[in-house]
C-alpha positions as CSV (number, residue, x, y, z in Angstrom):
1,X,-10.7,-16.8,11.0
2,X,-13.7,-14.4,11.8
3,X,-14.1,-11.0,11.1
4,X,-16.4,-8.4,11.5
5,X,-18.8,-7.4,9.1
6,X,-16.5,-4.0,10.1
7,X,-13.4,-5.7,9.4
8,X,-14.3,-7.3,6.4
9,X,-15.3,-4.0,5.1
10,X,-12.1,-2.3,5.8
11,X,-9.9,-5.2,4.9
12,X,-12.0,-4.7,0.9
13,X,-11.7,-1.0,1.3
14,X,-7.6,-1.2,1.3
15,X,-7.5,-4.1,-1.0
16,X,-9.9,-2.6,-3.8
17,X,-7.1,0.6,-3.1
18,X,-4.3,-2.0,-4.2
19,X,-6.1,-3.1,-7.2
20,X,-7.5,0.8,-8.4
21,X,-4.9,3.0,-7.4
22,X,-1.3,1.3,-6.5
23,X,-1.4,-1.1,-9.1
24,X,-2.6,1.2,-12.2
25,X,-0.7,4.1,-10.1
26,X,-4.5,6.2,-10.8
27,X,-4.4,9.2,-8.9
28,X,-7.6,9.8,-10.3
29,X,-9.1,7.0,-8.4
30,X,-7.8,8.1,-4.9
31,X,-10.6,9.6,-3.6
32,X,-12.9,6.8,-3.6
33,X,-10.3,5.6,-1.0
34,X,-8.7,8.0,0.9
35,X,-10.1,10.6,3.1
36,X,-9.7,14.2,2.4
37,X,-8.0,14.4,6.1
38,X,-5.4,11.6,5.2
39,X,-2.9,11.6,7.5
40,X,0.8,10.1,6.0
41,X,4.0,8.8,8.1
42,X,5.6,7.9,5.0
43,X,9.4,9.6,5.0
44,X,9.1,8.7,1.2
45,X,5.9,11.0,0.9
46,X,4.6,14.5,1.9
47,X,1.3,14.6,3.9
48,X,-1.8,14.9,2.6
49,X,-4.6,13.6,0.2
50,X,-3.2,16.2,-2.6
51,X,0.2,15.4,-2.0
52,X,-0.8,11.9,-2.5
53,X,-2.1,11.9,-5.9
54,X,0.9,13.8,-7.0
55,X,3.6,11.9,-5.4
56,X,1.4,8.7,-7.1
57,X,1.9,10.5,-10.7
58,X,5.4,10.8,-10.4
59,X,5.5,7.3,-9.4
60,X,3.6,6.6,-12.4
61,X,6.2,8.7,-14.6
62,X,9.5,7.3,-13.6
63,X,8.4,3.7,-13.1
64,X,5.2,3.1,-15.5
65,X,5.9,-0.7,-15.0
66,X,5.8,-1.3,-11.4
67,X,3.7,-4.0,-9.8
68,X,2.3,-4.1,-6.2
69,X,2.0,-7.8,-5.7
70,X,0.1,-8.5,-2.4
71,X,1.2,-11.4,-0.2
72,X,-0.8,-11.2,3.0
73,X,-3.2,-9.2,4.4
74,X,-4.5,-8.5,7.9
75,X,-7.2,-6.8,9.6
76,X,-7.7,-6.0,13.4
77,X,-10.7,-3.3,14.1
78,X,-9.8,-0.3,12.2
79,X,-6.1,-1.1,10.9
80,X,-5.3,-3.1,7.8
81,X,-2.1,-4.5,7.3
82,X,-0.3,-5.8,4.3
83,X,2.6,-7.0,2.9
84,X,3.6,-7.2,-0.5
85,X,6.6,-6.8,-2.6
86,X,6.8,-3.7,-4.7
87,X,8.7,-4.2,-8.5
88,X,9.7,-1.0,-10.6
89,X,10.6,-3.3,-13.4
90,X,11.7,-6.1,-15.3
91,X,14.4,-8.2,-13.5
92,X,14.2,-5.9,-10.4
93,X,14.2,-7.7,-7.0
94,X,12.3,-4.8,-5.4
95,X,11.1,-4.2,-2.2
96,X,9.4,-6.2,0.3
97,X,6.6,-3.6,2.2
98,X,4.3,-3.8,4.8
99,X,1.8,-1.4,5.1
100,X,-0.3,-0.1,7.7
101,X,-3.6,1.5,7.1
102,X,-6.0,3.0,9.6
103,X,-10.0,3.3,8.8
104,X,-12.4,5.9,9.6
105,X,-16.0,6.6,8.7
106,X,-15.4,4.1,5.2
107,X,-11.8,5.9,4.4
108,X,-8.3,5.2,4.5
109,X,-7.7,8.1,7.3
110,X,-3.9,7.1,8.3
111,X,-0.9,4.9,6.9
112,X,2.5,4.2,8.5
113,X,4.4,2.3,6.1
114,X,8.2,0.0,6.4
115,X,10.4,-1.5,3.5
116,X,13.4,-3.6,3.1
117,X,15.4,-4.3,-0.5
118,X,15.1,-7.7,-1.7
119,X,18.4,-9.1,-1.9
120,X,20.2,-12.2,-3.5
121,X,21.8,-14.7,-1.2
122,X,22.8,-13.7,2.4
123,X,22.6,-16.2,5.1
124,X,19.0,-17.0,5.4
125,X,17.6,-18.8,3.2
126,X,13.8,-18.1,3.9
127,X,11.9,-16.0,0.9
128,X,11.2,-12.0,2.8
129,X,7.8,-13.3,1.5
């Protein structure tokens, strides 16, 4: 697979987001990430690079144990996409996410974001991951 020197860049950008700022839930560390003109489609979060860092804390607050495990990651010119499956805790099955993050100017400037519950049994047997 080739990248960009571009892509590459913006595919480390996101992932070094996973590993500082999902995974620890550090608001602190979101602004070596994100741009102060963040733009968020989220229905789970209000807009904003502010509202990000707060909606991260309370994150942090009622779930202190969740884990962001990345499966797969993507990059085509300026958007990142990944998918990973999001645990609050011990035993939970989670979520399985896929994220999509647009770059500007060495930022995450945009993210759209879709998720689905992991669930037992059903009539696939294929892993969501």
């Amino acid at each position: 697979m080739s990248r960009t020197e571009q892509e590459q860049a913006n595919l480390d950008l996101v992932l070094g987001m996973f590993e500082h700022v999902l995974n620890p839930m550090d608001s602190g560390a979101v602004d070596r990430f994100v741009s102060p003109d963040y733009i968020q489609h989220s229905q789970l979060a209000p807009p904003g690079r502010d509202a990000l860092k707060a909606f991260l804390d309370m994150i942090k607050a009622e779930t202190p144990e969740a884990v962001h495990d990345v499966k797969r990651a993507f990059v085509d010119g300026d958007h990142v996409t990944v998918h990973y499956h999001v645990r609050r805790h011990e035993g939970d099955l989670g979520w399985a996410v896929i994220d999509i993050f647009r770059v500007q100017d060495g930022l995450i400037a945009e993210h759209w974001d879709v998720m689905q519950d992991v669930v037992e049994g059903g009539p696939n047997p294929n892993s969501v991951f």
